[in-house]
C-alpha positions in Angstrom: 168.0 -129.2 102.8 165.7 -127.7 106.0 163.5 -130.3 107.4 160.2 -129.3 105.4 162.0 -128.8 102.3 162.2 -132.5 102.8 158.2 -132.9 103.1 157.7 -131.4 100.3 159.9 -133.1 97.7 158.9 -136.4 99.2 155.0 -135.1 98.4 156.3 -133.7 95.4 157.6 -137.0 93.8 154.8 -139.1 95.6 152.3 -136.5 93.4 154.3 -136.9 90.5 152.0 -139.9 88.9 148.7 -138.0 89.1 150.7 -134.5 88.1 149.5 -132.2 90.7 150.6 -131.3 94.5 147.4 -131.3 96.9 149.3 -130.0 100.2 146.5 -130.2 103.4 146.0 -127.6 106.1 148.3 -130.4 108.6 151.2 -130.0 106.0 151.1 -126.8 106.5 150.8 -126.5 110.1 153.6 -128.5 110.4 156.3 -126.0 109.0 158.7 -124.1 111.0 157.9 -120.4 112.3 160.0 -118.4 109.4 157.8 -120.7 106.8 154.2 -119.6 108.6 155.9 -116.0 108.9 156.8 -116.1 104.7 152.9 -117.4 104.5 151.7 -114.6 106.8 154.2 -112.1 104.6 152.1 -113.3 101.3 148.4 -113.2 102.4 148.8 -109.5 103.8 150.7 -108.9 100.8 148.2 -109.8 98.1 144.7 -108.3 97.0 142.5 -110.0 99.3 139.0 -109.4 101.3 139.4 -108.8 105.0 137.1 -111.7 107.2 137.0 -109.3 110.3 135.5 -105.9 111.3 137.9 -103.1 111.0 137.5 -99.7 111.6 138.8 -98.7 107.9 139.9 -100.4 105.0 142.4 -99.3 102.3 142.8 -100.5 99.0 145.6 -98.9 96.2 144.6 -99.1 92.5 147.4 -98.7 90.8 146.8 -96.7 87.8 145.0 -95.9 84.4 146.1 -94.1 80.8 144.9 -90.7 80.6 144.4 -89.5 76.6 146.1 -85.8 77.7 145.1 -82.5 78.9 142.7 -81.8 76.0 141.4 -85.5 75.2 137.4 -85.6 75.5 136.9 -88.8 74.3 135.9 -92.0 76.1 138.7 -94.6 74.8 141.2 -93.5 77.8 140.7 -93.5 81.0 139.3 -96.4 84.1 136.7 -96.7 86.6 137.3 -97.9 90.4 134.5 -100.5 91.1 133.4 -100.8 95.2 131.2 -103.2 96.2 129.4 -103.6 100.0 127.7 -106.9 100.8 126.5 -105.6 103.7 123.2 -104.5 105.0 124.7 -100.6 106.5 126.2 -98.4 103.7 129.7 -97.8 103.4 131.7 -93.8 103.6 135.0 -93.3 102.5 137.4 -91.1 100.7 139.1 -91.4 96.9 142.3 -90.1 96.9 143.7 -89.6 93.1 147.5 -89.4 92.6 149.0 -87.3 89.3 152.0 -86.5 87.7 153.3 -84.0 89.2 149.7 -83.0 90.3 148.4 -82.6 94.0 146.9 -85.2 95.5 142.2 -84.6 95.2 140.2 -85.9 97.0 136.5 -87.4 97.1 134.0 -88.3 99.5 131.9 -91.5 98.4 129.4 -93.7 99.9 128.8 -97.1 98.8 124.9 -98.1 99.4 124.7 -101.3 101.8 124.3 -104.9 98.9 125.6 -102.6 96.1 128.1 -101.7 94.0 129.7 -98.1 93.4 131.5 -97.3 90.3 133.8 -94.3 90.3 135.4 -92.9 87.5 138.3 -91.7 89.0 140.0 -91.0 85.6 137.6 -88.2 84.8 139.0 -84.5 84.9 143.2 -85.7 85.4 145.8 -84.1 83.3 148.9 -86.3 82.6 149.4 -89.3 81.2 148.0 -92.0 84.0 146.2 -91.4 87.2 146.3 -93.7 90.0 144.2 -93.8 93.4 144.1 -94.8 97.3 140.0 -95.7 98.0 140.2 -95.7 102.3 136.5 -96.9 103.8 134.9 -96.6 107.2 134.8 -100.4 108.4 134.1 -102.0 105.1 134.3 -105.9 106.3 133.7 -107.8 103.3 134.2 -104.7 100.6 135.9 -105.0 97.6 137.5 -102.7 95.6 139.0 -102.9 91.9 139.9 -100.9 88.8 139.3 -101.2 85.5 141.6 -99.6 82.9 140.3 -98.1 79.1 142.9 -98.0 76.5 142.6 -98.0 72.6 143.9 -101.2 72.1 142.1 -103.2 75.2 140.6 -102.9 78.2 142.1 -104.9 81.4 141.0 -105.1 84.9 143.5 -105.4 87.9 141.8 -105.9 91.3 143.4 -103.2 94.2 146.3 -104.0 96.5 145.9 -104.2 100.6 148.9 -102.1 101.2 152.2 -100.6 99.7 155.3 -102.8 99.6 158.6 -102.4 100.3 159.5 -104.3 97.1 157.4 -105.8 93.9 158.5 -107.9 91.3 157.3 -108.4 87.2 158.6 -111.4 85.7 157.4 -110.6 82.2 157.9 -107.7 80.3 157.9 -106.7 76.8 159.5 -103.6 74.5 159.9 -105.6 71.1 158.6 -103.7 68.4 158.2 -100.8 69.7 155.7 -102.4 72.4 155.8 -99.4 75.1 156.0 -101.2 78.9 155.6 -98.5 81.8 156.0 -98.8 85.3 153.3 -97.0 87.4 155.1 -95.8 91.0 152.9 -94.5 93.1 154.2 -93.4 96.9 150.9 -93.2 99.1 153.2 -91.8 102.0 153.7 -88.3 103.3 157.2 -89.5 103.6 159.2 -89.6 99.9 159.9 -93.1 98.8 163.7 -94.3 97.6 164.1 -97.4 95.3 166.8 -99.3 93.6 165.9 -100.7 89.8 167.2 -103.5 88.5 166.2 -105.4 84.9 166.9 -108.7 84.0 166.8 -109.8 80.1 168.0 -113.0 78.4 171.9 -111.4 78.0 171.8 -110.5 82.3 171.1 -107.9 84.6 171.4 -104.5 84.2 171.2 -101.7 86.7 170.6 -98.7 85.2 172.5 -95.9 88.0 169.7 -93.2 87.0 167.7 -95.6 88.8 169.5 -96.4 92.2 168.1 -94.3 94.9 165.5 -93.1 92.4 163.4 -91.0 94.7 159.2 -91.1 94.6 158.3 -88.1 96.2 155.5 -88.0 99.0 151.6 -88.4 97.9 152.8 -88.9 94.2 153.0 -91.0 90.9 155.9 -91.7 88.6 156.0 -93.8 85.3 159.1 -95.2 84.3 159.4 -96.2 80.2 161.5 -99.3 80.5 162.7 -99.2 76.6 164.3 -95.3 77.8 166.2 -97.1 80.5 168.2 -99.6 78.3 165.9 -102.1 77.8 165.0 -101.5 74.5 163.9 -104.2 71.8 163.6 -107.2 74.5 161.4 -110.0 74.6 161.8 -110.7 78.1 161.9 -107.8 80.6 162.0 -108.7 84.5 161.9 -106.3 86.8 162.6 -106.0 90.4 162.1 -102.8 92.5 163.1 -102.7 95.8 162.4 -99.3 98.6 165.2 -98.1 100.0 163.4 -96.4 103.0 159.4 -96.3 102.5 156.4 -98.5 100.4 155.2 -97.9 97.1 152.7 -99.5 94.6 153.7 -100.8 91.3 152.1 -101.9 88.0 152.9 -102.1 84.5 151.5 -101.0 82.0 152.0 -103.0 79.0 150.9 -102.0 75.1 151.7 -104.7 72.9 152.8 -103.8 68.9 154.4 -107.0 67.7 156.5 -109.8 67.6 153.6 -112.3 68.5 151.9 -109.9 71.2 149.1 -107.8 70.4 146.9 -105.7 73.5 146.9 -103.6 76.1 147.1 -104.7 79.8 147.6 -103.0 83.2 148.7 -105.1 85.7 150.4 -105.4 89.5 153.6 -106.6 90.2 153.8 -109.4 92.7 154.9 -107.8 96.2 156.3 -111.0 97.5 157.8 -114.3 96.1 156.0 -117.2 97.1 157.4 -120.9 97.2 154.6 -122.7 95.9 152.6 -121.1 92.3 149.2 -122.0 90.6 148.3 -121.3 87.0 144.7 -122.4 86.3 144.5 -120.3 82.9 146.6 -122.6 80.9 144.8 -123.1 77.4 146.8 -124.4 74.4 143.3 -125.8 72.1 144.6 -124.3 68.9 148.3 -123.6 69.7 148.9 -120.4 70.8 151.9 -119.1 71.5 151.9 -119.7 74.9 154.3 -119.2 77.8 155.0 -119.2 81.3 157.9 -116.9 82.7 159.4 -118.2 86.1 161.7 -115.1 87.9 164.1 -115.9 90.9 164.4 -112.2 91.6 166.3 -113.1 94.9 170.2 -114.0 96.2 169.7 -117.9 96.1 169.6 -120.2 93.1 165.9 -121.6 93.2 165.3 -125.4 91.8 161.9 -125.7 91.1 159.6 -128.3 90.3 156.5 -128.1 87.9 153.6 -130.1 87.7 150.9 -130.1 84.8 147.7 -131.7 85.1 143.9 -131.1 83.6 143.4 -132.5 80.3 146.0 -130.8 78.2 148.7 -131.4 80.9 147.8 -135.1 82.1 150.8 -136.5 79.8 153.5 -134.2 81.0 156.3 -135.7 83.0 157.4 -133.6 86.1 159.8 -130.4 84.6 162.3 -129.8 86.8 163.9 -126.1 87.1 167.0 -124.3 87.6 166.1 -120.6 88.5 169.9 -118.7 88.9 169.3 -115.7 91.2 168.3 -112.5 89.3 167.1 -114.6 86.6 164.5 -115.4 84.4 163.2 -118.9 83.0 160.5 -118.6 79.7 158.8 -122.0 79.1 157.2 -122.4 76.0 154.4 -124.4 75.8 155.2 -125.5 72.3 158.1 -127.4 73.9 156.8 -128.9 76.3 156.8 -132.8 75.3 153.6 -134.4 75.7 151.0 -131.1 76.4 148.1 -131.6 74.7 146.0 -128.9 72.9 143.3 -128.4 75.9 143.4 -126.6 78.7 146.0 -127.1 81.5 147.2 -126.2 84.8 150.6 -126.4 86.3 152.0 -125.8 90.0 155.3 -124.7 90.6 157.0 -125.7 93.9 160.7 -124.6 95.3 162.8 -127.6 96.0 165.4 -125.1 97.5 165.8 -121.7 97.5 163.5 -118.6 98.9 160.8 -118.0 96.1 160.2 -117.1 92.8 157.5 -115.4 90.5 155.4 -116.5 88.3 153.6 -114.9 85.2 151.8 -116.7 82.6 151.2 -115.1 78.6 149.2 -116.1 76.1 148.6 -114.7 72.4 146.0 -116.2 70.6 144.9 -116.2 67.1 141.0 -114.2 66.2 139.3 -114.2 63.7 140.7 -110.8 62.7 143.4 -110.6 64.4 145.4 -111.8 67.5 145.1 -110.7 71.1 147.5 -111.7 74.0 146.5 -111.9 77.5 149.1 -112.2 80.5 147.9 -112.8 83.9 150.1 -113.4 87.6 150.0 -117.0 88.6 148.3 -117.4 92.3 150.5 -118.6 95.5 149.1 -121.6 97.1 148.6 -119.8 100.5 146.0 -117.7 99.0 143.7 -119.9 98.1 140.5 -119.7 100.3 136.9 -121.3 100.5 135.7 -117.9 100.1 136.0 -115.5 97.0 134.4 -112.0 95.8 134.3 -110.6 92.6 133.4 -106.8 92.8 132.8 -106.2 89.0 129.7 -107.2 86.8 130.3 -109.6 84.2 127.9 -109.9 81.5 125.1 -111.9 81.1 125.9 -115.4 78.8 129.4 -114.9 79.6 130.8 -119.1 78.9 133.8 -119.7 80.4 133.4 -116.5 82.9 134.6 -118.3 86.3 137.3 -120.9 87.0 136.8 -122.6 90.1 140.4 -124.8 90.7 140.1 -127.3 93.9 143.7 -127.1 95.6 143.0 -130.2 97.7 142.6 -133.6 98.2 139.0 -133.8 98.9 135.7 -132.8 96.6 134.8 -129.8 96.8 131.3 -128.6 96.6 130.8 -124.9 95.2 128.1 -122.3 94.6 128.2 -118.9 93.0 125.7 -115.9 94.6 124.8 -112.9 93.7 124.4 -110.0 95.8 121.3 -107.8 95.6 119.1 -106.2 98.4 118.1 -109.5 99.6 121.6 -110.3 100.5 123.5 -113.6 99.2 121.5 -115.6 97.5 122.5 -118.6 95.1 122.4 -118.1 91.4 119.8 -120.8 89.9 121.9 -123.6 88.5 125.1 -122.6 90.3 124.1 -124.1 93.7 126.5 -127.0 93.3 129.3 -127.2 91.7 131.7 -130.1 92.0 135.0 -129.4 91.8 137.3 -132.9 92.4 140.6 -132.7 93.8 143.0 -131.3 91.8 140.7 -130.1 88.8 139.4 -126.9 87.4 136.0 -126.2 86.4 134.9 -123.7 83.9 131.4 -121.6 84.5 129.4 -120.1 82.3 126.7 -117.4 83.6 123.3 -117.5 82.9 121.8 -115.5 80.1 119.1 -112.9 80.9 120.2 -112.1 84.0 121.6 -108.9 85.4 124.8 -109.6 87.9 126.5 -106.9 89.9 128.9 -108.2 92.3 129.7 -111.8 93.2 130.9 -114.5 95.3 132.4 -118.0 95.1 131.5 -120.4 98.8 133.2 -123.6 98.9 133.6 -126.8 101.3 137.3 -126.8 100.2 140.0 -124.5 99.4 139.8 -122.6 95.4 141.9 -120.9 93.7 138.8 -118.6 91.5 140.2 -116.9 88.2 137.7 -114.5 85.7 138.1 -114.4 82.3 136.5 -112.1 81.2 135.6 -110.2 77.8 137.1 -107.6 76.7 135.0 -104.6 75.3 137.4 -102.0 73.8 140.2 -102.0 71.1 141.6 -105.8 70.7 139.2 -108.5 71.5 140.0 -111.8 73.1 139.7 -112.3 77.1 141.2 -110.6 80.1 142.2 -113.2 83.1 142.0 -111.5 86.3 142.0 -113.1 89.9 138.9 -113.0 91.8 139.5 -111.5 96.0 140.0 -114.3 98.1 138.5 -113.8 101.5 140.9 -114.1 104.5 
């Protein structure tokens, strides 16, 4: 076991009788140069908020349902949401990708403290439509997309930068549930991948699939239940480029079989050793999971570690992840899980990294609704956060603020108007202790556009937010760390 692997189990078990990991900023900058490169890979790698002045910015959403070439309704579609803190207005360029559509493009300008939304779905033919949103400068923008479907709506912030590879760890076609892939290639260059899908009886590798070329400037939608994976439960997925980048999301309608809802969502671009989950909830016993996906050549053993009220009574779970494999804990098995809310932190023992996906389908009052949102690598967290999108007034529960250290943290939540930053009354000081989430509720009466989290310590910031169309229930969707 490397030298660090050696740290952190020693932390690991010495954390075990509180139930959470707190690993400091001197842990970290004690790890060899191929761990700070495999941090460095993740924070580029994940929707974030650049720190520093650049001379543009690019952000890929990666794709909303169209209703078809003659639909005029407004149940279909998705807005882009860009948001400028600062005081000089923002120019730049909406790209929107088809099937098998040219690229068109629009010129935009984002007023300085406000907020742009840009319905980007408006006027497409085909079935989705995805976009590349490039700004002059932008330090501090935020960009994110919001996707309108009969049976739900789900937000999905907007990725950095293409990937060479992304990963889904969950994935659904039981009862007829209908799980795309959205493939865009941003490139002038055509895009080749290799496909492979891993289910409860193995992996498969469809051959239709290797070397399955994205052509240049273009999207491509992949039905997974039409490429053998039809009737399953559990679906991971890895996609990995051949020669090129690409962006990948699924999208994810859900008809049965305990799941019910409509989500669009990124795939995780890089595995991470060390996972949060804030968004664990089991008051009232849903049916509740967490999926854990070792979508590379080495066995992974993994450790998890529950805390927060529901989780205080769990002993340490330890893991065996085979490679190309996937691991589905349900929390109705997990021995001594309370019904409150929980979270849990997953850390590789050995091995190079996993995935991590979290699902939850919860009884309404007239019907059920599931939600299913990416767990957070530890390196992301940030003492920083933005949230591009309104959220309604009243909203309880809206923001959770999880402190991923070993000291208080302190917290407040601003708005941004054309006064700049200023403190939202009430939400000035949050405490946050070590290891614990706090839930937020926003004040009622009052008009929000965009939003940020500033802490003393390190947070790991989660929205859950309402959904408005088709099924009910809540969407959980990662705020923009600042880095």
């Amino acid at each position: 076991m490397k030298t660090w692997r050696r740290v952190l189990s020693f932390t690991l078990v010495a954390g075990c009788a509180a139930g959470v990991v707190l690993l400091s900023e001197s842990q970290k900058d004690v790890a060899p140069q191929e761990v700070n490169n495999a941090v460095a890979n993740v924070q580029k790698a994940f929707p974030h908020v650049a720190s520093t002045r650049t001379i543009s910015t690019s952000w890929y959403c990666p794709g909303v349902p169209l209703g078809g070439d003659a639909y005029v309704g407004n149940d279909y579609g998705g807005t882009i949401s860009i948001s400028n803190p600062t005081d000089t207005e923002v120019q730049g360029v909406v790209t929107r990708f088809g099937i098998e559509a040219e690229p068109e493009v629009v010129s935009i300008v984002v007023p300085p403290r406000d907020s742009l939304t840009y319905n980007f779905s408006q006027g497409a033919r085909g079935a989705y439509v995805s976009a590349l949103v490039e700004l002059a400068g932008g330090k501090g923008a935020s960009v994110e997309q919001r996707a309108i479907y009969p049976a739900g709506d789900s937000t999905q912030p907007c990725v950095n930068q293409p990937s060479p590879q992304w990963f889904f760890a969950d994935g659904f076609t039981a009862s007829d549930s209908k799980e795309d892939l959205l493939l865009t290639n941003p490139l002038p260059d055509a895009t080749v991948i290799n496909v492979r899908f891993v289910t409860k009886d193995g992996e498969r590798q469809p051959s239709a699939l290797q070397g399955y070329v994205l052509p240049p400037h273009s999207l491509r939608v992949l039905d997974i239940a039409s490429q053998g994976a039809r009737g399953e439960d559990l679906v991971g997925v890895e996609l990995r480029a051949v020669s090129g980048t690409f962006v990948a999301a699924r999208a994810q309608h859900y008809l049965g079989t305990g799941r019910l809802g409509y989500a669009v969502k990124l795939g995780a671009p890089e595995v991470a050793t060390d996972w949060w989950l804030t968004t664990g909830d089991y008051r009232g016993k849903p049916n509740e999971q967490i999926i854990v996906f070792n979508p590379t050549q080495d066995e992974a053993k993994v450790v998890a570690l529950f805390s927060g009220e529901g989780g205080a009574g769990v002993a340490p779970l330890n893991l065996t992840v085979p490679a190309h494999r996937v691991v589905s804990l349900a929390m109705s098995n997990i021995a001594g899980l309370t019904e409150n809310r929980f979270t849990v932190s997953f850390s590789v023992l050995e091995g190079t990294g996993i995935v991590v996906e979290h699902v939850s389908t919860r009884q309404l009052e007239k019907s059920m609704a599931t939600t299913v949102d990416l767990g957070v690598p530890f390196v992301m967290a940030a003492k920083q956060w933005a949230i591009p999108s309104p959220i309604a007034p009243g909203t309880t529960d809206a923001i959770a603020l999880t402190n991923v250290t070993a000291l208080q943290a302190s917290a407040r939540i601003e708005g941004v108007g054309p006064a700049g930053a200023l403190p939202i009354a009430g939400l000035e000081a949050i405490v946050v202790e070590p290891g614990a989430t706090r839930y937020v509720a926003l004040p009622e009466g009052m008009v929000l556009g965009q939003l940020q989290v500033v802490s003393t310590q390190d947070l790991i910031v989660v929205r859950s937010l309402p959904r408005t169309f088709g099924v009910k229930g809540r969407d959980l969707v990662t705020a923009l760390p600042v880095k």
